[in-house]
C-alpha positions as CSV (number, residue, x, y, z in Angstrom):
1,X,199.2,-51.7,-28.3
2,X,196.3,-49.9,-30.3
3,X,194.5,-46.5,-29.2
4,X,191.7,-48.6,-28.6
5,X,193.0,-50.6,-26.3
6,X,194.9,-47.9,-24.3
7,X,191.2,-46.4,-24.1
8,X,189.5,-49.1,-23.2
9,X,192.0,-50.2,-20.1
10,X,191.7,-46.0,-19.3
11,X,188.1,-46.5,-19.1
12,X,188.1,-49.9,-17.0
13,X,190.1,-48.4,-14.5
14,X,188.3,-45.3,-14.3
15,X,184.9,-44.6,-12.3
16,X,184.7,-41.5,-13.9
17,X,184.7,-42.7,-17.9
18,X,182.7,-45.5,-16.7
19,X,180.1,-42.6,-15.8
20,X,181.0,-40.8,-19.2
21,X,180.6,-44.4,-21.7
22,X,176.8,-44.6,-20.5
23,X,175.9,-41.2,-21.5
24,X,177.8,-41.9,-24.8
25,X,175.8,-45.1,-25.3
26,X,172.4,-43.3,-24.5
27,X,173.1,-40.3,-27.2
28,X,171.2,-37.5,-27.9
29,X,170.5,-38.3,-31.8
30,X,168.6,-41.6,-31.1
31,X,166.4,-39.7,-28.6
32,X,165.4,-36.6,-30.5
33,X,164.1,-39.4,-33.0
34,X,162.3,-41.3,-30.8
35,X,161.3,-38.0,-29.3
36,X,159.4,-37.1,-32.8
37,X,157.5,-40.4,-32.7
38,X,156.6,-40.6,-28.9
39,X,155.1,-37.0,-29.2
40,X,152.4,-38.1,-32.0
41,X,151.5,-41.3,-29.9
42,X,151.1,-39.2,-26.7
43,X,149.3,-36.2,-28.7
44,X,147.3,-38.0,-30.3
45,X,146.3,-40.3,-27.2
46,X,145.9,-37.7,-24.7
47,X,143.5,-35.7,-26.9
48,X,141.3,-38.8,-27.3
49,X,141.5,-39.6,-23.7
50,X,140.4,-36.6,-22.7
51,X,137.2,-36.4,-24.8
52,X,135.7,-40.1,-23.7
53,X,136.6,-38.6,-20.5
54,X,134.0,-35.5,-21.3
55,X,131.8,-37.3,-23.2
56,X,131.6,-39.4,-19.7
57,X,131.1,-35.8,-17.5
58,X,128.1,-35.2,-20.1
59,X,126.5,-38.3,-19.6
60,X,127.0,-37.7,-15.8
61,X,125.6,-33.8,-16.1
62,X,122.7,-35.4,-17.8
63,X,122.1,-38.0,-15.1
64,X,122.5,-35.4,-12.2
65,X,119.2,-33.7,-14.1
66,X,117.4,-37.0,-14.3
67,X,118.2,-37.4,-11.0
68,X,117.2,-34.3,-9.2
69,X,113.9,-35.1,-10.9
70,X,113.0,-38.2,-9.5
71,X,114.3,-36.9,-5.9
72,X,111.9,-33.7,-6.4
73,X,109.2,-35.9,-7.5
74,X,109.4,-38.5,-3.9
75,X,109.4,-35.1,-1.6
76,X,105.9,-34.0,-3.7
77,X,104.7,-37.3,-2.4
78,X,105.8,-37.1,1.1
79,X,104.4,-33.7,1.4
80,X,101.1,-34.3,-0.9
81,X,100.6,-37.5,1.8
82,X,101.2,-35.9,5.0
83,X,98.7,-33.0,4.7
84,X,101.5,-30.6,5.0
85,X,99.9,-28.3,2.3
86,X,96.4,-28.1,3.4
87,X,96.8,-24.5,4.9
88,X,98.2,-23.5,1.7
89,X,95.0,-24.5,-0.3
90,X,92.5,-23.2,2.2
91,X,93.7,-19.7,1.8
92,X,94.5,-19.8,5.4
93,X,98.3,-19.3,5.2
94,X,99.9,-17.4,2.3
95,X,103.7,-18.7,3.8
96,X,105.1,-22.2,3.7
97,X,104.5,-23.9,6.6
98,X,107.9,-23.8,8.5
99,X,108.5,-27.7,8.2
100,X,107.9,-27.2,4.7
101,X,110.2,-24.5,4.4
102,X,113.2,-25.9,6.1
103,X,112.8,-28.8,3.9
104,X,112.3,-26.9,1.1
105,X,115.2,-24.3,1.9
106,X,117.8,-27.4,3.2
107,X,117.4,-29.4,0.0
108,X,118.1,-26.5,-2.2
109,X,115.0,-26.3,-4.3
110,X,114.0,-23.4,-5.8
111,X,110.0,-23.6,-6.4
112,X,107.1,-25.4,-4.6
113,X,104.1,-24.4,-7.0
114,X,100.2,-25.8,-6.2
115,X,97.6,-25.7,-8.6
116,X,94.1,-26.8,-8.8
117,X,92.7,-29.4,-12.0
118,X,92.2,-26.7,-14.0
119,X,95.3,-25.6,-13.7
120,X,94.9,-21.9,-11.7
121,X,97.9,-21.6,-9.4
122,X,96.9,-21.7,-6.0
123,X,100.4,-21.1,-4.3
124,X,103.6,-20.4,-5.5
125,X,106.9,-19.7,-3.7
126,X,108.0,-17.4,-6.3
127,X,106.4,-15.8,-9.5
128,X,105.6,-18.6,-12.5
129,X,103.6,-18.0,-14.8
130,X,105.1,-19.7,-18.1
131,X,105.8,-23.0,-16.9
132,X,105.8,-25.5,-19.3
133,X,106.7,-29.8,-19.7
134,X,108.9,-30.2,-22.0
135,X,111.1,-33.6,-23.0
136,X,114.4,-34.3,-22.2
137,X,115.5,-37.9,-23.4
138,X,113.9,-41.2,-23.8
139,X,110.4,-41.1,-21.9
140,X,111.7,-38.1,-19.5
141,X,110.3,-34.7,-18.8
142,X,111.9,-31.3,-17.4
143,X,110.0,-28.0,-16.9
144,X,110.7,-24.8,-19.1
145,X,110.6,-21.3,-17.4
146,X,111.0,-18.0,-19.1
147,X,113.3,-15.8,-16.4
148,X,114.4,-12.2,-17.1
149,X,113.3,-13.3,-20.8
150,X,116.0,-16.1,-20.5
151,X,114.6,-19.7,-21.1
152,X,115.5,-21.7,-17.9
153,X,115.4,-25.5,-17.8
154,X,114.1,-26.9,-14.2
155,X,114.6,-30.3,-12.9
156,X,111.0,-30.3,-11.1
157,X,109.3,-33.5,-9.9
158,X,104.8,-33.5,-9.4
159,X,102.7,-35.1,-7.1
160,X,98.7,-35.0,-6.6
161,X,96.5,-34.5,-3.3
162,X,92.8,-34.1,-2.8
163,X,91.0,-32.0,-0.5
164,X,87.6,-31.3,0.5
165,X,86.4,-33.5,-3.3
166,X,88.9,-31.1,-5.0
167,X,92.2,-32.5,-6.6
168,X,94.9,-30.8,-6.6
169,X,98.9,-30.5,-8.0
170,X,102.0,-30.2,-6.2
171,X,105.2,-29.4,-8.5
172,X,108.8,-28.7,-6.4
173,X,111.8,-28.3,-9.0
174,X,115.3,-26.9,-8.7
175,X,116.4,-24.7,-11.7
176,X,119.4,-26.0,-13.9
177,X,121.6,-22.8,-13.5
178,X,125.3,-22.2,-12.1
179,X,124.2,-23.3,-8.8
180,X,122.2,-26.6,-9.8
181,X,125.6,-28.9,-9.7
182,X,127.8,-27.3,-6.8
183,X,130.9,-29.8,-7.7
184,X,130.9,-29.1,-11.7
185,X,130.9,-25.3,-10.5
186,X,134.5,-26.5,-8.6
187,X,135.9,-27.5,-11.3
188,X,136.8,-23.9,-12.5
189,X,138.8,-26.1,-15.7
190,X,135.6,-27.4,-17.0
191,X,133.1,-25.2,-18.9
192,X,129.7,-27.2,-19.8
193,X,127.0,-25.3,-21.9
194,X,123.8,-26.8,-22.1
195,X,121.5,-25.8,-25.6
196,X,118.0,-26.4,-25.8
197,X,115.5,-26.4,-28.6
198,X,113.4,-23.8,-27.9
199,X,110.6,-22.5,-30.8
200,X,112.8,-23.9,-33.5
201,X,115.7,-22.3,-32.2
202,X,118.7,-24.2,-30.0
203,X,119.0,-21.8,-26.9
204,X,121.9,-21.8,-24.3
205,X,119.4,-23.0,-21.2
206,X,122.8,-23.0,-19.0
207,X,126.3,-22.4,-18.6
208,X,128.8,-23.4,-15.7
209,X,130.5,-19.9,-15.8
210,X,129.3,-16.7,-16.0
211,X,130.6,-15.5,-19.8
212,X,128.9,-14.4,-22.2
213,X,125.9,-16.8,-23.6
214,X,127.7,-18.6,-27.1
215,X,126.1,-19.7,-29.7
216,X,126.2,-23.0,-31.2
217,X,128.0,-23.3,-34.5
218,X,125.4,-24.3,-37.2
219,X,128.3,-26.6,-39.2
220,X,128.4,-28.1,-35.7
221,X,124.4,-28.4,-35.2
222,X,124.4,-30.0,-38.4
223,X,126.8,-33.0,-37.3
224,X,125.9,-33.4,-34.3
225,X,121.9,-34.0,-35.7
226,X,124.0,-36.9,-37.8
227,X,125.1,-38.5,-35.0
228,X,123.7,-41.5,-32.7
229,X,122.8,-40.7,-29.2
230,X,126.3,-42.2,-27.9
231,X,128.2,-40.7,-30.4
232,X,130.1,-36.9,-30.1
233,X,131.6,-34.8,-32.1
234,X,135.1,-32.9,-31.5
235,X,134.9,-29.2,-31.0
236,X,136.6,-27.1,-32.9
237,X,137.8,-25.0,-30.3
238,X,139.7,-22.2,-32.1
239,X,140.2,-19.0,-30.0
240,X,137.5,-20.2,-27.7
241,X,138.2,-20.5,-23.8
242,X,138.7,-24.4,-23.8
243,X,141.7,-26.5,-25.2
244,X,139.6,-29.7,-25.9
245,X,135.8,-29.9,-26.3
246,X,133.3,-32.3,-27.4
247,X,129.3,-32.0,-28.4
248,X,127.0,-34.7,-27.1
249,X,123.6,-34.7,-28.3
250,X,120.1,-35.3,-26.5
251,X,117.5,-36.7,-28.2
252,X,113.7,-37.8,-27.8
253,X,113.5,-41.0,-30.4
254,X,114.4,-39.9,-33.3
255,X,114.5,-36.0,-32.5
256,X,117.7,-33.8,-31.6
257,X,115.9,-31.4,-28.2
258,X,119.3,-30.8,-27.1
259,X,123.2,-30.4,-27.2
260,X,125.6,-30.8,-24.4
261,X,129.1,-29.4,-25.0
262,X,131.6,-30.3,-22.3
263,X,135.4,-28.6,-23.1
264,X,138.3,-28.4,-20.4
265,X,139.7,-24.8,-20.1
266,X,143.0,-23.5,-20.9
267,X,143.1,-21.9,-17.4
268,X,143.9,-25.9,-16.6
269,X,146.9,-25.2,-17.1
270,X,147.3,-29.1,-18.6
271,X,145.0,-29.6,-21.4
272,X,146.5,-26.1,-23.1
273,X,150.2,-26.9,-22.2
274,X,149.6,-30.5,-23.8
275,X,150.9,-29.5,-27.2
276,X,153.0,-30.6,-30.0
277,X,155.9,-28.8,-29.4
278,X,155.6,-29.3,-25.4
279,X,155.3,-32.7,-25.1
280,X,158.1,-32.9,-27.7
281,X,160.1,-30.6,-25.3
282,X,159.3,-33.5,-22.0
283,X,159.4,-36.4,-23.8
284,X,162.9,-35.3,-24.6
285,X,163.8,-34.0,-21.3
286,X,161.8,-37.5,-20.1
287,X,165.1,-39.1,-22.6
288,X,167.4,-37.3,-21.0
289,X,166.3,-38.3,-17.3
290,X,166.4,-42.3,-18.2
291,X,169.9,-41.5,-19.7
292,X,170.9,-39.4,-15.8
293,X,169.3,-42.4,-14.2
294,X,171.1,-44.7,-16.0
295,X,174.0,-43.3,-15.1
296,X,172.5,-43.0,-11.5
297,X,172.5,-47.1,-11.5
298,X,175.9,-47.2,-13.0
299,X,177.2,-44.9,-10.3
300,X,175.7,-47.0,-7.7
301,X,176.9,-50.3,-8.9
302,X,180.5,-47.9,-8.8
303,X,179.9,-46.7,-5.0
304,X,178.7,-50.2,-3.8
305,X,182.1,-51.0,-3.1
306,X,183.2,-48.1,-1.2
307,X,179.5,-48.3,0.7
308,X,180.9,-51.9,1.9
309,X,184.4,-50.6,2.7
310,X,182.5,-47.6,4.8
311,X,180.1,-50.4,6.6
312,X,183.5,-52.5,7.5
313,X,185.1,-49.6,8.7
314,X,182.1,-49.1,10.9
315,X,182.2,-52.7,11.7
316,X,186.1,-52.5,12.7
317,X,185.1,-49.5,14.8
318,X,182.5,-51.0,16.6
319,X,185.3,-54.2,17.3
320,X,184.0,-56.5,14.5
321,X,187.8,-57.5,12.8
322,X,186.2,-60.3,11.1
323,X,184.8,-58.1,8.0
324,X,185.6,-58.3,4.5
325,X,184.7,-57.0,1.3
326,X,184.7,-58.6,-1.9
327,X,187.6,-57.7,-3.9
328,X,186.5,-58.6,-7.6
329,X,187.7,-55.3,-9.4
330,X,191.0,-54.8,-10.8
331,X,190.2,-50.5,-10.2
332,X,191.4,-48.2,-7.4
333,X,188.2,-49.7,-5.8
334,X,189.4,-53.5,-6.3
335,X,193.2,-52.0,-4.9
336,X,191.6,-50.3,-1.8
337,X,189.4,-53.2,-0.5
338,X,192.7,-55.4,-0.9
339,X,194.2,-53.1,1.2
340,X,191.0,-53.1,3.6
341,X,190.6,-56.5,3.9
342,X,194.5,-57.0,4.7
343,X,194.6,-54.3,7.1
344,X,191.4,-56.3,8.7
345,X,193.2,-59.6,9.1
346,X,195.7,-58.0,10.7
347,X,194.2,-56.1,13.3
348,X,192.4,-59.3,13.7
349,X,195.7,-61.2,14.4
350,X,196.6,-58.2,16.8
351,X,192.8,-58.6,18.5
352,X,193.7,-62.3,19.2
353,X,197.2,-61.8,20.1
354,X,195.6,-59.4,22.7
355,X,193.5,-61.6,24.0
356,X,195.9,-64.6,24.3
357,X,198.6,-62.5,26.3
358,X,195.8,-62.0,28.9
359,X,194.8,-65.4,29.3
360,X,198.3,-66.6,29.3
361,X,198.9,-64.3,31.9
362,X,195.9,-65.4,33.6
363,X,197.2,-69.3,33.7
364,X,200.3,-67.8,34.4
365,X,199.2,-66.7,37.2
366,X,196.9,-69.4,38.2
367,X,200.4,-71.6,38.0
368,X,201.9,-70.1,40.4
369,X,198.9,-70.3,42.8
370,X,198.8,-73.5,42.1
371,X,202.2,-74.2,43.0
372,X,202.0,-72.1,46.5
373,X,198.6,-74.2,46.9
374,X,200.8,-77.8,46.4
375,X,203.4,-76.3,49.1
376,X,200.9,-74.4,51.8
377,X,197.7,-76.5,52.0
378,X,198.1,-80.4,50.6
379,X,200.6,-80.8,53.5
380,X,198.0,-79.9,56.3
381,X,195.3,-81.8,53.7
382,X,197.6,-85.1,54.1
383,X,198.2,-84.5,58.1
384,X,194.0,-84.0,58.3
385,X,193.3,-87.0,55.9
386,X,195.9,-89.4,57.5
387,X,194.4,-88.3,61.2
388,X,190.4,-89.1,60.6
389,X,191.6,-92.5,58.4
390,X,193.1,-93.4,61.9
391,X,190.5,-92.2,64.3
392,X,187.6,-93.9,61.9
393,X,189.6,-97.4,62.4
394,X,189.3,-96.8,66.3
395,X,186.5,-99.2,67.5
396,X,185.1,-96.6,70.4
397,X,183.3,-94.6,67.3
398,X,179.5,-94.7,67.1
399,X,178.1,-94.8,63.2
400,X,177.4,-91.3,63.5
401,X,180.8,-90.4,64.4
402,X,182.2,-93.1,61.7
403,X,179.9,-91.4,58.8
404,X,181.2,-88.0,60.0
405,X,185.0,-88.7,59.8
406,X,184.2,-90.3,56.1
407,X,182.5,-86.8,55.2
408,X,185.7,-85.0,56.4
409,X,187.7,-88.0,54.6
410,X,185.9,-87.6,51.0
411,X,186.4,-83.7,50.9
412,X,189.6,-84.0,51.7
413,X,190.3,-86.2,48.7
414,X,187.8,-83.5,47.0
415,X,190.3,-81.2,48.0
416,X,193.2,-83.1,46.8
417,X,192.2,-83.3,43.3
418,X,190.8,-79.8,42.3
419,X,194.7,-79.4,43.8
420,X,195.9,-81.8,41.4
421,X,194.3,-80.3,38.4
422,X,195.4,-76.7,39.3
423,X,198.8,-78.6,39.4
424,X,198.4,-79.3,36.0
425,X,198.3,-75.5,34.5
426,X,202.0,-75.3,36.0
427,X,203.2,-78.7,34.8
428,X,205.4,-78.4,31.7
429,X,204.9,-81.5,28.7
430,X,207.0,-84.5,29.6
431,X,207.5,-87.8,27.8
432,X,207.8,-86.4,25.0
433,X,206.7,-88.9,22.1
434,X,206.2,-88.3,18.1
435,X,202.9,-90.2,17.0
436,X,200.3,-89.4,14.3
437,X,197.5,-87.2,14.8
438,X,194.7,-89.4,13.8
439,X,196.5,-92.9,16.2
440,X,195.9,-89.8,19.2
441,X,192.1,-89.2,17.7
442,X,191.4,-93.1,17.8
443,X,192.6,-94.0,21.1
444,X,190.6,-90.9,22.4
445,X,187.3,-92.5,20.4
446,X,188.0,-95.9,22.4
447,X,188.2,-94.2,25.7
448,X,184.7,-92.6,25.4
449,X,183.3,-95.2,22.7
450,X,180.6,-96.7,25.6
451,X,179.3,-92.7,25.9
452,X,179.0,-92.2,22.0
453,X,176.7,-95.5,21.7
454,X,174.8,-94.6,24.3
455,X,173.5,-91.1,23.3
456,X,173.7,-92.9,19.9
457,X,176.0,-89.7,18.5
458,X,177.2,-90.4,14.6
459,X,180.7,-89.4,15.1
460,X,183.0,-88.7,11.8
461,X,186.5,-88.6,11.4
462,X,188.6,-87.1,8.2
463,X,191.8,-86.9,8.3
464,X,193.5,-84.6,5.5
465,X,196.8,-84.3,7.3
466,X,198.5,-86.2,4.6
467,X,200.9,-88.4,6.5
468,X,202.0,-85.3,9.2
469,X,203.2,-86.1,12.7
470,X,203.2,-84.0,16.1
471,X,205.8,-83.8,19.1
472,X,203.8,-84.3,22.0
473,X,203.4,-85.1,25.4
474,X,201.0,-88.4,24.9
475,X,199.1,-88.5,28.1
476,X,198.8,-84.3,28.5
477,X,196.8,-84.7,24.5
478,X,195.2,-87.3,25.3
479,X,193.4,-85.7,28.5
480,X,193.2,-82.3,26.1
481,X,191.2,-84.2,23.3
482,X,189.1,-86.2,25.4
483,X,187.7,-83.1,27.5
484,X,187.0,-81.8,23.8
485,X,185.1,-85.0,22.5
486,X,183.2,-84.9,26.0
487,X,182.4,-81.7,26.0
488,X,180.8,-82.5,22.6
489,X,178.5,-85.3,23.8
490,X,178.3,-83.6,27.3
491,X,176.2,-80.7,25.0
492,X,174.5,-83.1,22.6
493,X,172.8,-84.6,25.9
494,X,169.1,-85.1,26.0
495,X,168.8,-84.2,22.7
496,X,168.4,-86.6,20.3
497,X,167.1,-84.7,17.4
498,X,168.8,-81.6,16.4
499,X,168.0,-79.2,13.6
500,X,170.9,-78.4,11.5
501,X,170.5,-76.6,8.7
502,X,167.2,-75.4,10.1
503,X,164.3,-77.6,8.6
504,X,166.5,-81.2,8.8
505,X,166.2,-83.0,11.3
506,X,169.6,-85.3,11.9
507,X,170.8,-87.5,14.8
508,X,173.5,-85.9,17.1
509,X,176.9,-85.5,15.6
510,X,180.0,-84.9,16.2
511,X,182.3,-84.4,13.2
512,X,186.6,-84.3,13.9
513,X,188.6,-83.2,11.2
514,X,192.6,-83.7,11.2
515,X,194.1,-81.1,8.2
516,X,197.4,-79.2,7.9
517,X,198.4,-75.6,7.5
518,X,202.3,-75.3,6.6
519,X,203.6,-76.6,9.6
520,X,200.8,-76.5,11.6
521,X,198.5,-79.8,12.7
522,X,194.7,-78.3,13.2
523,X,191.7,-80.6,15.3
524,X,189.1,-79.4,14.1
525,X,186.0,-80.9,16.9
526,X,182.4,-79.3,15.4
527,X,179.3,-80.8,17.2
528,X,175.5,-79.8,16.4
529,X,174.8,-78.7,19.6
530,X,172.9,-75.8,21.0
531,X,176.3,-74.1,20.7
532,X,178.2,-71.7,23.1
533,X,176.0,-68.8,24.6
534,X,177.4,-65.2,23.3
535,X,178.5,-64.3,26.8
536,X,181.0,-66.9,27.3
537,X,182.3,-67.2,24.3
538,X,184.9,-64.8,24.9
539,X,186.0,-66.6,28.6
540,X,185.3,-70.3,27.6
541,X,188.7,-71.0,28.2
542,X,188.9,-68.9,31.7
543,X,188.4,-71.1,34.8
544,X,185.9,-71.8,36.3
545,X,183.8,-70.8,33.7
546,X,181.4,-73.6,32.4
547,X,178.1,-73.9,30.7
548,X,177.2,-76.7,32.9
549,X,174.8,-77.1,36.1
550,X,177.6,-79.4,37.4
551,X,181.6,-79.6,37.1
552,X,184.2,-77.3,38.1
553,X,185.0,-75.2,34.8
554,X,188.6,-76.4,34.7
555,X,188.7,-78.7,31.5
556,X,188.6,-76.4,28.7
557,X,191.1,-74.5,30.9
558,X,193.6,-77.2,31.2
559,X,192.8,-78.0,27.1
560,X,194.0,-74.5,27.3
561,X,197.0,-75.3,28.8
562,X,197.9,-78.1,27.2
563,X,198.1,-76.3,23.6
564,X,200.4,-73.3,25.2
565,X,202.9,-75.7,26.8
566,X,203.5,-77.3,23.3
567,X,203.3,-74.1,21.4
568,X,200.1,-73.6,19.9
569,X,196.5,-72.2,20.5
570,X,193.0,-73.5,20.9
571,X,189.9,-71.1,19.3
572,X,186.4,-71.7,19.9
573,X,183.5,-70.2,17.8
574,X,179.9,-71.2,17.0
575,X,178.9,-72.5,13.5
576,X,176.7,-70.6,11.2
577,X,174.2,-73.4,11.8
578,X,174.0,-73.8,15.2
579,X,176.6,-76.3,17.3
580,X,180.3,-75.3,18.7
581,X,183.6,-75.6,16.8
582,X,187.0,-76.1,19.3
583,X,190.1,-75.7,16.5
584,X,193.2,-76.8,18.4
585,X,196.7,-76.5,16.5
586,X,199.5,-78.3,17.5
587,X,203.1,-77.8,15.8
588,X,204.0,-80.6,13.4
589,X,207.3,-82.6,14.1
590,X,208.9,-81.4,11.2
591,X,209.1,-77.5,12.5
592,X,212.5,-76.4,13.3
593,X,213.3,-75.4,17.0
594,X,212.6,-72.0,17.0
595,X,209.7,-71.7,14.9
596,X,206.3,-69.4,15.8
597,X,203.2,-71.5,14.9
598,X,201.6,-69.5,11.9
599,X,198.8,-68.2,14.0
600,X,197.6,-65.4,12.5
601,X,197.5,-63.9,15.8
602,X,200.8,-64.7,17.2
């Protein structure tokens, strides 16, 4: 035997080297490679991911402007239409009427300016004095205020109004500072600077933070000017504030007015930690997770087993002692759920043992009630029965009295009976006679062959029991069977169609199989019945007990009976399906005297 194969039957039997092969097989060398590549990918993607994404936030900065402007220039409307200024142009009011105000205040705008056609400012909420239009894009127009000396774009939308034969001008705008976009100023991450061309010079107009105004790089003025209106260029960020930056231009035609640069901040905490040597340092760890997982999966295709053994232990606990769990390994797992599954079986035997030594007690019990019943009360029965006969025969009754004595007549015969079959429980086999199992199934067929046509019930016979023969008392099996069979149709009644599997519609059936099990004989009866409710299944064989509106619940205890007195046992269980299945085992001729049927739980 080589060292390989020593190793390799070590390492099938072992849960543990089964754990340590998977970590072999996903190695360390074959990651860090793949580590090397997958880092350039991701680098290289992320970084260009992240500047459509600015180049997008520009386009969306730019729109915000273009979009204040429009809304600026609908409220000049509304309030150069309602008259709301009048008071303002008279001279009669040097404050904004309060309407005006609260709009004015609520919307956030920072300057409502009126001046007449020649241009002399008649009102203006705040000092302006060097307003002027300039461009910003294709066909669009912002205002340019000096403030502090600082040139200060404003978003600012005009309307026109006459009064009294003179026309006059309406301008409300918002200034583009830190406070024009409230959710850019959120994003502490993102740093936009806006530069505007302003005498010849590009000018930061506005910054979303409050550093120091930077000026824009004249290698980076000059490619920018080279570039198409939706084109960027990368930033060279260098020991600036942001990781990844990108210049977008504005232009009017043919001429560069403007540059946008959009760059997302180190103080991210993302965009600086996505690096070379960082991602190389996840993407490995990322490796080394897949290989944990992997051997997360093979542990849990390991546990399975001992997660079934736990749930039939639970099962057993709870008086389930019909589990089992697969037993397909040839490992200390495949040698513990054989043991499992034997120790089930037999507490299963011991669980049905149980329970037949209580209802053999039962009909133990019932026998000898029976028997003091035969002595103490068909003797009076007979005396009562024998009297009214007599007295109905005298010719001085009236037909009432005559219908009366034929009551008392008819329950006493009523009586008689249900004595008679309690009679039976006592009654030991006699006649004993050796016949074949499937000449007993026949003549039980012909007895109830008028029932079985009328309910139109396919019945089905197979007999496997390969030439075996029983020691029976004829007349006591025969009785046994047939209260099986019409128990059968009895629960196929009034129901001619019958789903089994569910989705198949079939004709009532009743299916009787004749097999062998060492020296045992098993009838097998399955119908496809409703089946037997849950609650009786464990007293089906009790009397009295009966899932019928009418009858006295004795048969299946006499079938009961019937299989003790000649040494076997009856089960009854429901099929996965739906319908009932009533196994009764009978020994086979051949046993020696002596012998326990092999009953599992006997």
């Amino acid at each position: 035997m080589t060292m390989l194969t020593v190793l390799y039957k070590w390492w099938s039997r072992s849960i543990r080297w089964k754990l340590v092969g998977v970590f072999v097989i996903i190695s360390v060398i074959p990651m860090l490679i793949a580590t090397k590549f997958a880092t350039q990918v991701v680098s290289t993607t992320f970084e260009d991911n992240v500047e459509a994404w600015l180049f997008q936030t520009s386009h969306f900065f730019v729109a915000n402007i273009l979009d204040q402007r429009r809304e600026t220039a609908s409220i000049a409307d509304v309030l150069a239409e309602n008259g709301s200024l009048t008071a303002l142009v008279t001279g009669q009011s040097r404050e904004m009427p309060p309407a005006v105000s609260h709009m004015i205040n609520a919307l956030g705008y920072d300057l409502l300016l009126i001046s007449d056609n020649e241009g002399k400012i008649v009102f203006s909420s705040k000092p302006a004095t060097n307003i002027t239009s300039v461009p910003f894009g294709e066909g669009q127009k912002l205002y340019l205020d000096v403030i502090d000396g600082t040139p200060t774009l404003m978003a600012a939308g005009s309307s026109t109004f006459d009064y009294q034969g003179q026309r006059y001008h309406v301008l409300i705008g918002t200034l583009v500072d830190q406070s024009f976009v409230a959710n850019m100023g959120a994003l502490s991450s993102l740093t936009v600077r806006l530069y505007y061309k302003v005498n010849g010079q590009f000018t930061q107009v506005y910054a979303s933070n409050e550093q120091a105004a930077v000026a824009l790089p004249a290698a980076t003025l000059a490619e920018v000017a080279s570039n198409a209106a939706d084109e960027y260029t990368s930033a060279d960020i260098g020991g600036e504030d942001a990781s990844i930056g990108i210049y977008a231009p504005i232009r009017d035609g043919n001429n560069l007015i403007g540059v946008l640069f959009c760059g997302l901040s180190s103080e991210s905490g993302i965009a600086d930690w996505v690096t070379s040597k960082n991602l190389f340092i996840a993407i490995f760890a990322f490796g080394m997770l897949l290989s944990l997982g992997a051997g997360l999966i093979m542990s849990r295709l390991l546990t399975s087993p001992v997660i079934r053994l736990a749930e039939g232990v639970n099962a057993i606990a709870k008086g389930d002692f019909t589990q089992r769990v697969p037993t397909r390994r040839h490992d200390e797992l495949g040698q513990l759920s054989v043991a499992f599954n034997s120790m089930a079986q037999q507490l299963e035997g011991l669980r049905k043992m149980e329970a037949k030594l209580r209802r053999r007690e039962r009909m133990t019990t019932l026998g000898e009630v029976a028997a003091g019943l035969a002595h103490e009360v068909r003797n009076p029965l007979g005396i009562i029965k024998t009297s009214a006969e007599l007295l109905q025969n005298s010719a001085n009754l009236t037909e009432v009295e005559t219908r009366r004595l034929g009551y008392v007549i008819d329950e006493v015969r009523r009586i008689d009976q249900l004595i008679r079959d309690f009679l039976a429980f006592a009654r030991p086999p006699q006649r004993m006679t050796e016949l074949a199992p499937v000449d007993l199934v026949d003549r039980v067929l012909g007895s109830c062959q008028s029932e079985i046509e009328h309910q139109q019930v396919l019945v089905n016979v197979e007999d496997e029991s390969g030439g075996a023969r029983i020691h029976v008392d004829r007349d006591q099996m025969i009785q046994a069977c047939l209260n099986l069979v019409l128990n059968a149709l009895q629960a196929m009644e009034g129901t001619p169609e019958l789903a089994t599997p569910p989705g198949l519609a079939v004709r009532p059936r009743l299916d009787i199989r004749i097999a062998t099990e060492g020296d045992e004989v098993h009838f097998i009866f399955a119908d496809n019945g409703p089946g037997i409710p849950p609650t009786l299944i464990d007293r089906i064989f009790d009397p009295f007990v009966t899932t019928k509106d009418s009858g006295t619940g004795l048969g299946l205890a006499r079938v009961f009976a019937v299989a003790e007195g000649h040494g076997g046992w009856i089960e009854a269980r429901n099929a996965v399906h739906g319908g009932a299945i009533f196994e009764l085992v009978i020994p086979a001729s051949q046993r020696r005297a002596g012998d326990v049927p092999n009953d599992p739980a006997r």
